[in-house]
PDB file of N, CA, C, O and CB in Angstrom:
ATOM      1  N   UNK A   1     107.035  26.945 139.220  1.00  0.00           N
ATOM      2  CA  UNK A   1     105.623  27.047 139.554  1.00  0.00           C
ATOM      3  C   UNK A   1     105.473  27.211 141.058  1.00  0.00           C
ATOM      4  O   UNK A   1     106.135  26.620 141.912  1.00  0.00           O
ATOM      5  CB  UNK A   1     104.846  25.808 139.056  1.00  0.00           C
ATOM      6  N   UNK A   2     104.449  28.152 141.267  1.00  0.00           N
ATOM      7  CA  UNK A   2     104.396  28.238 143.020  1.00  0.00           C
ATOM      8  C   UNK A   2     103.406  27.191 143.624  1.00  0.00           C
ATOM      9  O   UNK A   2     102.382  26.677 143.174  1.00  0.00           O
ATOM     10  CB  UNK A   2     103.801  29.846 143.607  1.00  0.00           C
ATOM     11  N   UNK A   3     104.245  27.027 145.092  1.00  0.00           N
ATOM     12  CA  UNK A   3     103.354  25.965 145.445  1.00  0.00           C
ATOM     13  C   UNK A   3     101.672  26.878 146.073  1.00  0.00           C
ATOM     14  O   UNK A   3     101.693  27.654 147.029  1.00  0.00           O
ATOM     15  CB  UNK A   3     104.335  24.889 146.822  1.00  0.00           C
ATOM     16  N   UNK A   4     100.829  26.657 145.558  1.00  0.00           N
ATOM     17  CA  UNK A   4      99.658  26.978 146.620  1.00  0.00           C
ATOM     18  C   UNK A   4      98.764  26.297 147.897  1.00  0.00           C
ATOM     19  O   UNK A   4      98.261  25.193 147.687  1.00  0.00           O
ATOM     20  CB  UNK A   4      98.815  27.211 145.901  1.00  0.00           C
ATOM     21  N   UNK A   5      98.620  26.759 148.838  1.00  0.00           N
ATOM     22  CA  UNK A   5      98.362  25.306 149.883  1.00  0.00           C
ATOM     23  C   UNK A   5      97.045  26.126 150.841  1.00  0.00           C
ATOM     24  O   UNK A   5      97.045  27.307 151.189  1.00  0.00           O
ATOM     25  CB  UNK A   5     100.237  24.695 151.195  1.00  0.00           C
ATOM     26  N   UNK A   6      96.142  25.244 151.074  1.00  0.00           N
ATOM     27  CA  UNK A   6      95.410  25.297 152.078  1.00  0.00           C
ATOM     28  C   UNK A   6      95.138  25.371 153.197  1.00  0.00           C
ATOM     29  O   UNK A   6      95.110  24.219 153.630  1.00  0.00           O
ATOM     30  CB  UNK A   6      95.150  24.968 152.066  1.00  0.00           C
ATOM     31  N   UNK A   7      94.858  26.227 154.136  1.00  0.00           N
ATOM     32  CA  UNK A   7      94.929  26.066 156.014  1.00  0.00           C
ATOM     33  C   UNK A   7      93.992  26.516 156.298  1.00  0.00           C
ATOM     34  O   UNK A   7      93.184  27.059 155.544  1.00  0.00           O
ATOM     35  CB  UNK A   7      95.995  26.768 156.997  1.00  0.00           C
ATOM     36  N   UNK A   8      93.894  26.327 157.843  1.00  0.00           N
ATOM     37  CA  UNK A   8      93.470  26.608 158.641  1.00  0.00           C
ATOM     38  C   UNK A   8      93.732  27.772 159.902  1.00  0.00           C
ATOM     39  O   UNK A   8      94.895  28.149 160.048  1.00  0.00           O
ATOM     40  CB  UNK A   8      93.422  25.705 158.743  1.00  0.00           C
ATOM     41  N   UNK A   9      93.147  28.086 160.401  1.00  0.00           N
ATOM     42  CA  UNK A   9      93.730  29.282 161.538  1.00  0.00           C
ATOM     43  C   UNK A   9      92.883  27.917 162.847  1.00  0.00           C
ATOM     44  O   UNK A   9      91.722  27.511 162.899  1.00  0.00           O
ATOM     45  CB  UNK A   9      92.702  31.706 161.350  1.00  0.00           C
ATOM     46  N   UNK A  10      93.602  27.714 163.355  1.00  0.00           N
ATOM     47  CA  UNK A  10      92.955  26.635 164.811  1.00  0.00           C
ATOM     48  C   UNK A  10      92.553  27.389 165.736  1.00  0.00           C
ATOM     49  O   UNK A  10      91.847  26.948 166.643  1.00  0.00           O
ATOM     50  CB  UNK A  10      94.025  25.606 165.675  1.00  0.00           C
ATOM     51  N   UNK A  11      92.985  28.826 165.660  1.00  0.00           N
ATOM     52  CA  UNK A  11      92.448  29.629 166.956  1.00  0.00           C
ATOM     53  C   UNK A  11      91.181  29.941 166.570  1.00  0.00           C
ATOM     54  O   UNK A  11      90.196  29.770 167.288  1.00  0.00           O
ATOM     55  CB  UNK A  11      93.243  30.995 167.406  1.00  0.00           C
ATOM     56  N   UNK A  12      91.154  30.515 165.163  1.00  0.00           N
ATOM     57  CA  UNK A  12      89.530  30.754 165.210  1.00  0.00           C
ATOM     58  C   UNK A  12      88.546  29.997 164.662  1.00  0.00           C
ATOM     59  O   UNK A  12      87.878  30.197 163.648  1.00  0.00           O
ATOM     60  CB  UNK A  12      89.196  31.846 164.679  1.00  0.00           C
ATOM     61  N   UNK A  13      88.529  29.003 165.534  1.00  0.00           N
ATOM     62  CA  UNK A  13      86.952  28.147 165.603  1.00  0.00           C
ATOM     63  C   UNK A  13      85.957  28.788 166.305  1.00  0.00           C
ATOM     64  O   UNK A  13      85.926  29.134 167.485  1.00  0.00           O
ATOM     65  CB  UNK A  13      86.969  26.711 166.348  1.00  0.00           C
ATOM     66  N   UNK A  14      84.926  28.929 165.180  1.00  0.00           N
ATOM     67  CA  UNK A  14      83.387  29.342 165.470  1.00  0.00           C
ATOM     68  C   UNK A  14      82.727  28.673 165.958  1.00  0.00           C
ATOM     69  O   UNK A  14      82.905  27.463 165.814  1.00  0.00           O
ATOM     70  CB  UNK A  14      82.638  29.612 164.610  1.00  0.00           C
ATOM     71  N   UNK A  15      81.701  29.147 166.732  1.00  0.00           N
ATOM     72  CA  UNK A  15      80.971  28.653 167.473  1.00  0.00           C
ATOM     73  C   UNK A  15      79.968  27.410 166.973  1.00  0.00           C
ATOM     74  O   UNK A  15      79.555  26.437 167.603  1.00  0.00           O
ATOM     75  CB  UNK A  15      80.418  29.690 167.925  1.00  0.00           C
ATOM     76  N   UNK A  16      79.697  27.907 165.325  1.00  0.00           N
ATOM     77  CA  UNK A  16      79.066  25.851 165.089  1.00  0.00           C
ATOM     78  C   UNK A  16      80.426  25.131 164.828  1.00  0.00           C
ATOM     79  O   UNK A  16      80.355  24.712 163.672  1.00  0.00           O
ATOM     80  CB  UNK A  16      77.758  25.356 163.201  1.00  0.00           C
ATOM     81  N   UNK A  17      81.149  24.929 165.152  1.00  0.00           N
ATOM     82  CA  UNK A  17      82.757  24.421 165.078  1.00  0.00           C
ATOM     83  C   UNK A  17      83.242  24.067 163.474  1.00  0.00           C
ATOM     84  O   UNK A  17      83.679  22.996 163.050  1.00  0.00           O
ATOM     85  CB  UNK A  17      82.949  22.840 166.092  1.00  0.00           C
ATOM     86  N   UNK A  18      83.030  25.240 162.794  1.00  0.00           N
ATOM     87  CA  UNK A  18      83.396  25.277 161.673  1.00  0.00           C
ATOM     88  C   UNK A  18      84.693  26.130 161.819  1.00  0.00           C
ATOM     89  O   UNK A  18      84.779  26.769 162.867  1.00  0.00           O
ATOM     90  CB  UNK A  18      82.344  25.714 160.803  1.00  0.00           C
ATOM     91  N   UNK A  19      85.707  26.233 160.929  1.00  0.00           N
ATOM     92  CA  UNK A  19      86.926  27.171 160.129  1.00  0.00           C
ATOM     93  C   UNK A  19      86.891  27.530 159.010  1.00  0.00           C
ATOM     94  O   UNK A  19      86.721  26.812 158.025  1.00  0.00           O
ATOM     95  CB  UNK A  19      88.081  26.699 160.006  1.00  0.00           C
ATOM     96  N   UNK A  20      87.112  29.147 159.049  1.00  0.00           N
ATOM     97  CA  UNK A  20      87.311  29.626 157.742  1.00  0.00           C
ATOM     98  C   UNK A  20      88.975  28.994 157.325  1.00  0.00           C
ATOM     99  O   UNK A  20      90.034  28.863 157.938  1.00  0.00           O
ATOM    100  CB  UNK A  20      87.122  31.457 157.763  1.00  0.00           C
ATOM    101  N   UNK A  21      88.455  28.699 155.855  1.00  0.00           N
ATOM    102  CA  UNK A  21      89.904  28.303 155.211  1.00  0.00           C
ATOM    103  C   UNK A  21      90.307  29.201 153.977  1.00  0.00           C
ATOM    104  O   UNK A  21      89.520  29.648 153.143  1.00  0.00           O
ATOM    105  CB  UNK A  21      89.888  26.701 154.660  1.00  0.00           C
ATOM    106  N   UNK A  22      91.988  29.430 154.018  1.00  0.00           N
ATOM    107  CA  UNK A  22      92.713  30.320 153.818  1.00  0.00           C
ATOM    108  C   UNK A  22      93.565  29.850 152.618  1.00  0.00           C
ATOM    109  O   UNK A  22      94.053  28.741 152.836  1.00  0.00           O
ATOM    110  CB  UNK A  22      93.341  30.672 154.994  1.00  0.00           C
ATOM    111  N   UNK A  23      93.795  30.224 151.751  1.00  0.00           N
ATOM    112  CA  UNK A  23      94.948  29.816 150.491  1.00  0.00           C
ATOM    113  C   UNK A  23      96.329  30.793 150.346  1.00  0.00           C
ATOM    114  O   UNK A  23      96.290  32.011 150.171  1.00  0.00           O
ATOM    115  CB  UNK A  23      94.105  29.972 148.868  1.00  0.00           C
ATOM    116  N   UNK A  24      97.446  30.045 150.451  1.00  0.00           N
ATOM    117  CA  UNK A  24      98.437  30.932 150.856  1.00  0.00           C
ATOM    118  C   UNK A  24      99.619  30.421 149.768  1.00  0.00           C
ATOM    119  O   UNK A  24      99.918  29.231 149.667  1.00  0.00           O
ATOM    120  CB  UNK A  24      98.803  30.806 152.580  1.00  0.00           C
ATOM    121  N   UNK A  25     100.080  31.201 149.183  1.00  0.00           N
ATOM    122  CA  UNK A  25     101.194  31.306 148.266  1.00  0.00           C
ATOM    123  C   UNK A  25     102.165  32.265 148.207  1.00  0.00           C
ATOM    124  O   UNK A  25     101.885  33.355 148.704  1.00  0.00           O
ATOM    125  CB  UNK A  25     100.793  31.327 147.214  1.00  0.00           C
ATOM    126  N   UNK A  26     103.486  32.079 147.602  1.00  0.00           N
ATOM    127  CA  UNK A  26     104.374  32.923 147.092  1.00  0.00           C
ATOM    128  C   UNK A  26     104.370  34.071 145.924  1.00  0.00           C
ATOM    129  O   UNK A  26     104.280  33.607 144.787  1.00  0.00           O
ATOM    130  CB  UNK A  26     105.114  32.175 146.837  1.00  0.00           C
ATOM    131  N   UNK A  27     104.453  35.485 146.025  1.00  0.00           N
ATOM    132  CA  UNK A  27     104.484  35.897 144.616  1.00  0.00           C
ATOM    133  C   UNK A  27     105.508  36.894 144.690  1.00  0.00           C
ATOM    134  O   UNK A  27     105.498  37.713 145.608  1.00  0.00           O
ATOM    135  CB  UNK A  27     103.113  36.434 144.004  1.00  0.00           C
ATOM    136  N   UNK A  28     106.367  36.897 143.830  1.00  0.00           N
ATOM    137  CA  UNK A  28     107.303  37.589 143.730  1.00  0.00           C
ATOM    138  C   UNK A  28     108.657  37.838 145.282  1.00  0.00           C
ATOM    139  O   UNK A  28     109.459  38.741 145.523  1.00  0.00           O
ATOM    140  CB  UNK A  28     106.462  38.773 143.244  1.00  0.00           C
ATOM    141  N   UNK A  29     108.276  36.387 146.082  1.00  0.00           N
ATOM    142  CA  UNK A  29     109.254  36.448 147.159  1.00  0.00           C
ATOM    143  C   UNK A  29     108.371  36.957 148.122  1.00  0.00           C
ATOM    144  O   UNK A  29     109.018  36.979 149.169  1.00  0.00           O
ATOM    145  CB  UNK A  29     110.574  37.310 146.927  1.00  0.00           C
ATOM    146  N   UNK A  30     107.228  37.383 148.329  1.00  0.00           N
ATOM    147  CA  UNK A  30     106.198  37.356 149.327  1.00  0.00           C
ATOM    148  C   UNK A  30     105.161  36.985 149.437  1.00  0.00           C
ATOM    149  O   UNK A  30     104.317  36.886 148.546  1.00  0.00           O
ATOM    150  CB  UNK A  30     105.960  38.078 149.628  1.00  0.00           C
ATOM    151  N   UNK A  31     105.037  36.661 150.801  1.00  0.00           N
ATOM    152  CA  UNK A  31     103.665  35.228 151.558  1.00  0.00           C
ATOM    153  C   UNK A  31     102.587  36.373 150.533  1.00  0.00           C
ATOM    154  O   UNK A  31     102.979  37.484 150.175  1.00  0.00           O
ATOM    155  CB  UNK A  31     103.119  35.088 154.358  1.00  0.00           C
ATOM    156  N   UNK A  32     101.487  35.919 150.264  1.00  0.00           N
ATOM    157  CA  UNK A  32     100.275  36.104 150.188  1.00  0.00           C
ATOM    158  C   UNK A  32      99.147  35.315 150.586  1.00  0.00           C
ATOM    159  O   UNK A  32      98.836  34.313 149.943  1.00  0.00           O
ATOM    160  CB  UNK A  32     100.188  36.303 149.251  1.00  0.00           C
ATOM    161  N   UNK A  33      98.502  35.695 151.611  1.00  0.00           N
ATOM    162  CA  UNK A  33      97.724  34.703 152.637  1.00  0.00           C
ATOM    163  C   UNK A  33      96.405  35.479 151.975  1.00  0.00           C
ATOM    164  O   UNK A  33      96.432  36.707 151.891  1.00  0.00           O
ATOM    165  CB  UNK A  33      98.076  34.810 154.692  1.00  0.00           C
ATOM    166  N   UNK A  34      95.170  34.672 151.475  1.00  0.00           N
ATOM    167  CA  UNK A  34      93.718  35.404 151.974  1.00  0.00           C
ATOM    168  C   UNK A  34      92.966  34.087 152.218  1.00  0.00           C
ATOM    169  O   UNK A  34      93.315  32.910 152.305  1.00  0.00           O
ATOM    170  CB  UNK A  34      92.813  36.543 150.690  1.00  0.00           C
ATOM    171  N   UNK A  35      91.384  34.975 152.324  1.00  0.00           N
ATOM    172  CA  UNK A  35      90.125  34.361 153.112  1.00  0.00           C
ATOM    173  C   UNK A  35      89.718  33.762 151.827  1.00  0.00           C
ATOM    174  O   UNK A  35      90.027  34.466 150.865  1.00  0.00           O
ATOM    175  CB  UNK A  35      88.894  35.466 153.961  1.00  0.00           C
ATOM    176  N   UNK A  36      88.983  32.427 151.477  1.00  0.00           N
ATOM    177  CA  UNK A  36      88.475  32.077 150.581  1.00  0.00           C
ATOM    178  C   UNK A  36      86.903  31.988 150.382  1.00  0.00           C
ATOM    179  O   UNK A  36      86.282  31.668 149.368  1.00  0.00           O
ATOM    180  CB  UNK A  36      89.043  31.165 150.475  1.00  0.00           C
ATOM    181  N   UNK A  37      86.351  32.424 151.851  1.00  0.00           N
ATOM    182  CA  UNK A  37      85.176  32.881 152.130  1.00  0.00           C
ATOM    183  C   UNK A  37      84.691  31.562 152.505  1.00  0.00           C
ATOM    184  O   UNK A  37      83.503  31.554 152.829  1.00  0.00           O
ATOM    185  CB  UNK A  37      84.456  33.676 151.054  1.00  0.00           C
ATOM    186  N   UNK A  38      85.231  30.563 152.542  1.00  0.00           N
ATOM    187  CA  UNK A  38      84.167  29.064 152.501  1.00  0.00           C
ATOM    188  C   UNK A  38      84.824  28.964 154.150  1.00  0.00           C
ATOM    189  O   UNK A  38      85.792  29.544 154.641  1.00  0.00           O
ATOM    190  CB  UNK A  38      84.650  27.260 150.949  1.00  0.00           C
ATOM    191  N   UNK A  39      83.828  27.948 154.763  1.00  0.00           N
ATOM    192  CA  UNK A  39      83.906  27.509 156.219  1.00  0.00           C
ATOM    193  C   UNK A  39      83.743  26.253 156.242  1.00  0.00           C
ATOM    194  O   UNK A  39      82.749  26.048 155.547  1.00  0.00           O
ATOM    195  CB  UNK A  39      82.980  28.077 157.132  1.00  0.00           C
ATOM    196  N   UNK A  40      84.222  25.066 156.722  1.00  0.00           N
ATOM    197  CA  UNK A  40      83.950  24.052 156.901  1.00  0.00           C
ATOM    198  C   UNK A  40      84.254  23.384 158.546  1.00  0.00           C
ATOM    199  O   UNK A  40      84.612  24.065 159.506  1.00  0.00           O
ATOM    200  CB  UNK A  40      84.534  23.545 155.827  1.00  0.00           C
ATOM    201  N   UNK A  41      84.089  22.391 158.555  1.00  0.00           N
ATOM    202  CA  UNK A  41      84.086  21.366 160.005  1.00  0.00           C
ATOM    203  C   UNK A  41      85.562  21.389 159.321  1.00  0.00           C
ATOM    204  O   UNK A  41      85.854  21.707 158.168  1.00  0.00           O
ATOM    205  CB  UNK A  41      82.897  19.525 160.317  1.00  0.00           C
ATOM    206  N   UNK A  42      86.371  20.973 160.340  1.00  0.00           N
ATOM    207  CA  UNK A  42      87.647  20.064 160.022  1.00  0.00           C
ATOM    208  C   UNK A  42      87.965  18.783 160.254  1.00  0.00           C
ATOM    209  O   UNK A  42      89.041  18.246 160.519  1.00  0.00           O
ATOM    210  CB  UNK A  42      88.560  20.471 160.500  1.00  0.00           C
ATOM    211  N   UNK A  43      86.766  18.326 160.101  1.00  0.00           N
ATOM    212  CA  UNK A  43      86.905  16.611 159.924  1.00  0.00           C
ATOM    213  C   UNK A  43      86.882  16.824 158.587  1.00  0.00           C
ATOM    214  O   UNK A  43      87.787  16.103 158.169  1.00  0.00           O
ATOM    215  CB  UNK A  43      85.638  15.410 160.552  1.00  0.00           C
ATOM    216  N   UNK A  44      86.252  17.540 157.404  1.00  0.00           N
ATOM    217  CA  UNK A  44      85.816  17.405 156.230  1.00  0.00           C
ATOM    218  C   UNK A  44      86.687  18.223 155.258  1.00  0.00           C
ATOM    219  O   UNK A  44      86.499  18.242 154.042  1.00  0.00           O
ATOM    220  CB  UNK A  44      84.462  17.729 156.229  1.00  0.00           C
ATOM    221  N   UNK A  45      87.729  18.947 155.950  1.00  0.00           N
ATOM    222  CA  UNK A  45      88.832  19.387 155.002  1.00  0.00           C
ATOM    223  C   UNK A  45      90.057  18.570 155.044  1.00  0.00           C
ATOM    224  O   UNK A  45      90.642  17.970 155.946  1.00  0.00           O
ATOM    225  CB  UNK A  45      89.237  20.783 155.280  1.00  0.00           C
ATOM    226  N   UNK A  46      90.291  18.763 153.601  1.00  0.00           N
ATOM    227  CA  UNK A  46      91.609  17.852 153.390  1.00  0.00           C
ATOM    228  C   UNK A  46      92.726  18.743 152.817  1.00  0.00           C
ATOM    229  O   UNK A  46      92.842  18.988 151.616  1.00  0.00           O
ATOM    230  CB  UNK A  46      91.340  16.550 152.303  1.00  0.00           C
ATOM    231  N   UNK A  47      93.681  19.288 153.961  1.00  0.00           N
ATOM    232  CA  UNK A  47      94.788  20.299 153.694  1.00  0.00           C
ATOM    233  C   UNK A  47      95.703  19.904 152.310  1.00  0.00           C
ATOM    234  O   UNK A  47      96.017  20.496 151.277  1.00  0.00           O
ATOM    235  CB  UNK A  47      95.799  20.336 155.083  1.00  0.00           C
ATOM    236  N   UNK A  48      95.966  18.436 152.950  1.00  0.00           N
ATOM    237  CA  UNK A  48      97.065  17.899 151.903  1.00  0.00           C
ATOM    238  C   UNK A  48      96.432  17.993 150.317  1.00  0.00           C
ATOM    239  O   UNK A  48      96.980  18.736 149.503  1.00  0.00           O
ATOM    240  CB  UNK A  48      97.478  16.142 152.303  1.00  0.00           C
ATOM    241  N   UNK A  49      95.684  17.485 150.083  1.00  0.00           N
ATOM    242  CA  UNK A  49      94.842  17.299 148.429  1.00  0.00           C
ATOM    243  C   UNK A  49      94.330  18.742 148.568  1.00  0.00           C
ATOM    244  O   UNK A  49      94.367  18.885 147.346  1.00  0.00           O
ATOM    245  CB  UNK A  49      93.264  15.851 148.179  1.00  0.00           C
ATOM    246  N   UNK A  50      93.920  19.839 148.960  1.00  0.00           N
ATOM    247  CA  UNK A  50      93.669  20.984 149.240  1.00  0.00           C
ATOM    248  C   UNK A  50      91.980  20.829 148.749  1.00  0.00           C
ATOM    249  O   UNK A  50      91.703  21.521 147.769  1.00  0.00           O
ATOM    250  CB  UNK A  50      94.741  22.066 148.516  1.00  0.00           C
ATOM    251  N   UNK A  51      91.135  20.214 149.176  1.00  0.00           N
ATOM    252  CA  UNK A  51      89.780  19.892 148.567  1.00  0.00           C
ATOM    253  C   UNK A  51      89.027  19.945 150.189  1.00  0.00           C
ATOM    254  O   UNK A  51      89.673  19.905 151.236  1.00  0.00           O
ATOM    255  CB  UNK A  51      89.703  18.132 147.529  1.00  0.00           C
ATOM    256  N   UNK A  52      87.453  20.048 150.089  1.00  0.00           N
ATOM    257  CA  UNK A  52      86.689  19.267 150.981  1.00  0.00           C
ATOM    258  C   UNK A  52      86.465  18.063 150.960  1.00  0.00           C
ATOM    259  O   UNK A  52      86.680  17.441 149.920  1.00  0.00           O
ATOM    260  CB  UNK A  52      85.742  19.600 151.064  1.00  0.00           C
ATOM    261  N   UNK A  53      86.041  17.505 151.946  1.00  0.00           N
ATOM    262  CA  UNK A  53      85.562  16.027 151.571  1.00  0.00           C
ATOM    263  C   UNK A  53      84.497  15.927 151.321  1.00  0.00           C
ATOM    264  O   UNK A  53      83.833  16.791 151.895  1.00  0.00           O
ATOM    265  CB  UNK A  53      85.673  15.078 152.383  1.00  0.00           C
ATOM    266  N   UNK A  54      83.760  15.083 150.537  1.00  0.00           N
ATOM    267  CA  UNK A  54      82.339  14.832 150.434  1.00  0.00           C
ATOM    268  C   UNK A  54      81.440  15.075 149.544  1.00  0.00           C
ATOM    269  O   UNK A  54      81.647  16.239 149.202  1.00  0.00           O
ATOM    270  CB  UNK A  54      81.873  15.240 151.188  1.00  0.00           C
ATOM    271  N   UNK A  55      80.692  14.725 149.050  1.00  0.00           N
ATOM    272  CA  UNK A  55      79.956  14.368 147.618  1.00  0.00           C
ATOM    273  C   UNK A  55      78.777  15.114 147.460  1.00  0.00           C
ATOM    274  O   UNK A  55      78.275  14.858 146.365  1.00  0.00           O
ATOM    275  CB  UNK A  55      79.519  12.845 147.456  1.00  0.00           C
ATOM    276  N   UNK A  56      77.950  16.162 148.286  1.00  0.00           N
ATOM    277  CA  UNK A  56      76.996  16.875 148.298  1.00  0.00           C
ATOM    278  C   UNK A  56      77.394  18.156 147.128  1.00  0.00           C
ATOM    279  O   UNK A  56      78.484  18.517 146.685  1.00  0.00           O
ATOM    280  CB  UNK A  56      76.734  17.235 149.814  1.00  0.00           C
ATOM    281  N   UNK A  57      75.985  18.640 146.865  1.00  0.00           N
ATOM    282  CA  UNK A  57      76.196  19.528 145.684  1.00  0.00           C
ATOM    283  C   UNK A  57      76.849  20.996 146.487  1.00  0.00           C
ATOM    284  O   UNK A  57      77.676  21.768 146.000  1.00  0.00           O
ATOM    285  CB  UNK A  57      74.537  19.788 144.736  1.00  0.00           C
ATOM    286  N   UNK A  58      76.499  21.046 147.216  1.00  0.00           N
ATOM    287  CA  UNK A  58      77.092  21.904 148.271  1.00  0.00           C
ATOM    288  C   UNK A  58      78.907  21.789 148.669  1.00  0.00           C
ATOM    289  O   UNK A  58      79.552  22.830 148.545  1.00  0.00           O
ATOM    290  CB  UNK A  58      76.178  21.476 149.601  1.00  0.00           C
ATOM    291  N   UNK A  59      79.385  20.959 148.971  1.00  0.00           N
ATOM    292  CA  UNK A  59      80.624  20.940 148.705  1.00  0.00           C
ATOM    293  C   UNK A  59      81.442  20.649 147.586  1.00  0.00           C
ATOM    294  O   UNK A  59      82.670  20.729 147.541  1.00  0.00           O
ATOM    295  CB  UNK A  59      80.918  20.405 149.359  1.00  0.00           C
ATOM    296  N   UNK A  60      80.597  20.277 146.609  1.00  0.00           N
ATOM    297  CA  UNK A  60      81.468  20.591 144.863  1.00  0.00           C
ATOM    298  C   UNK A  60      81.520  21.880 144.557  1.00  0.00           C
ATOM    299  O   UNK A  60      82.399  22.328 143.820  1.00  0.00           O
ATOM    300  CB  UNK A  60      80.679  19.969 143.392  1.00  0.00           C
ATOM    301  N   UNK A  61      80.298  22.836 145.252  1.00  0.00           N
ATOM    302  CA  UNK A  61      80.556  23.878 145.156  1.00  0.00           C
ATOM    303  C   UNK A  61      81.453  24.726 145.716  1.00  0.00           C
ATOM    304  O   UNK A  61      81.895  25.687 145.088  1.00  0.00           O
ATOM    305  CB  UNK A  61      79.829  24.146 145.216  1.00  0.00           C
ATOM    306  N   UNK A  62      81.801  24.449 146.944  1.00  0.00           N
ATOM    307  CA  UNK A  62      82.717  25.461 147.326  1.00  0.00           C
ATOM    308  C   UNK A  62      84.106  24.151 147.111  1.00  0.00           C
ATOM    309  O   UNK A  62      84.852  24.056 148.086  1.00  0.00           O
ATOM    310  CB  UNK A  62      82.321  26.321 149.179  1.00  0.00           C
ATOM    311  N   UNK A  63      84.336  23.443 146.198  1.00  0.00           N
ATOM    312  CA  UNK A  63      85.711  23.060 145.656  1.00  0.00           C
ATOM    313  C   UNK A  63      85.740  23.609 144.839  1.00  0.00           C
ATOM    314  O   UNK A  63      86.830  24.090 144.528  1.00  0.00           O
ATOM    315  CB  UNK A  63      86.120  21.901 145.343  1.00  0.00           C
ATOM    316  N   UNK A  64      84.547  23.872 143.986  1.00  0.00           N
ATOM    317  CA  UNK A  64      84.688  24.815 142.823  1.00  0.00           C
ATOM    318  C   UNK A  64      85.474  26.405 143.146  1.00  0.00           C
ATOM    319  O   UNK A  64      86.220  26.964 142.341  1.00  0.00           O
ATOM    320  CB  UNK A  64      83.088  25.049 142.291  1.00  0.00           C
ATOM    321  N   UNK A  65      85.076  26.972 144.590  1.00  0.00           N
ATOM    322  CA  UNK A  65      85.257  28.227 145.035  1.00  0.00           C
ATOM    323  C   UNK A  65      86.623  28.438 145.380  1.00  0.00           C
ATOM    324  O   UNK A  65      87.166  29.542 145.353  1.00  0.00           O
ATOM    325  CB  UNK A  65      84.423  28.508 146.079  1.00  0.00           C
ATOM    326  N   UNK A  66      87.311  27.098 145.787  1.00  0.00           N
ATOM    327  CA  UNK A  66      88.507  26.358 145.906  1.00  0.00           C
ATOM    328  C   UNK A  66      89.379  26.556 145.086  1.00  0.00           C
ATOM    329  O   UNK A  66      90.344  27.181 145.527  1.00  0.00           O
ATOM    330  CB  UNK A  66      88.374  25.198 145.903  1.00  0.00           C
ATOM    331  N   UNK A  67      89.427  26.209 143.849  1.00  0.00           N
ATOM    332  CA  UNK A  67      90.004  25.772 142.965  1.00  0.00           C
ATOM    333  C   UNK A  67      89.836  27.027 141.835  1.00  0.00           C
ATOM    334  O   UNK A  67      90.560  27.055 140.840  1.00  0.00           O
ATOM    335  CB  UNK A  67      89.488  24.379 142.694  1.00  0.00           C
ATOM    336  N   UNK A  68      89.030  27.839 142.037  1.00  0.00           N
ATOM    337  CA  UNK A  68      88.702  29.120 141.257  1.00  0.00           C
ATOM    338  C   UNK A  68      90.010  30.107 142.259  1.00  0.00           C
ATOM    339  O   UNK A  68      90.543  31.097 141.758  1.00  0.00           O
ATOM    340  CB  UNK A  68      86.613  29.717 141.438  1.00  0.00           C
ATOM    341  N   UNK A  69      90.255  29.763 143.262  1.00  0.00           N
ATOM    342  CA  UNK A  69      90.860  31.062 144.787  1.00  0.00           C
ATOM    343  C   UNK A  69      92.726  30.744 143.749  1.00  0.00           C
ATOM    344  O   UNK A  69      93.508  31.583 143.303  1.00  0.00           O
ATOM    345  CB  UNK A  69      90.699  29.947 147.739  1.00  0.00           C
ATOM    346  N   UNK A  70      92.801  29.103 143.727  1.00  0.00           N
ATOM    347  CA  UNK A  70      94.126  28.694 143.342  1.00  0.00           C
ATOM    348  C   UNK A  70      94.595  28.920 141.949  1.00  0.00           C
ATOM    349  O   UNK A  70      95.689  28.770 141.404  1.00  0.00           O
ATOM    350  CB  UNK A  70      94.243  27.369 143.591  1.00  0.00           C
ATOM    351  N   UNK A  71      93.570  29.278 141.590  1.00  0.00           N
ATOM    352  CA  UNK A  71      94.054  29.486 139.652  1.00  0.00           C
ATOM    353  C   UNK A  71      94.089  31.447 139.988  1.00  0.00           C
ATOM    354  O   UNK A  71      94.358  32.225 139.073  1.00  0.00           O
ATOM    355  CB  UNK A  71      92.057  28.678 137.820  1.00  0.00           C
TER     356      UNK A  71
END
């Protein structure tokens, strides 16, 4: 099973100090990196558990957007 994992790019922080976050996996022996379209603060992403933090209907939604990018 491939691992899939969550990041960040640290150089490009936007100006409301949000990051676009990126889902990056293996397929067939090559990186495949894309945009998952969602932006968050990075106090409120959690790389390791690959989720946002926080309980608003607004961020279940884009875990949903999350977790739709990884399947």
């Amino acid at each position: 099973m491939n691992r899939i994992t969550l990041y960040i790019n640290p150089k490009q922080k936007r100006a409301d100090d949000t990051y676009t976050v990126y889902v990056s996996t293996v397929v067939c022996g090559q990186p495949v990196r894309f945009n998952t379209g969602i932006r968050s603060c990075f106090e409120n992403i959690d790389l390791l558990r690959g989720i946002i933090r926080g309980t608003t209907k607004e961020i279940k939604d884009r875990n949903l957007i999350i977790n739709n990018c990884k399947s």
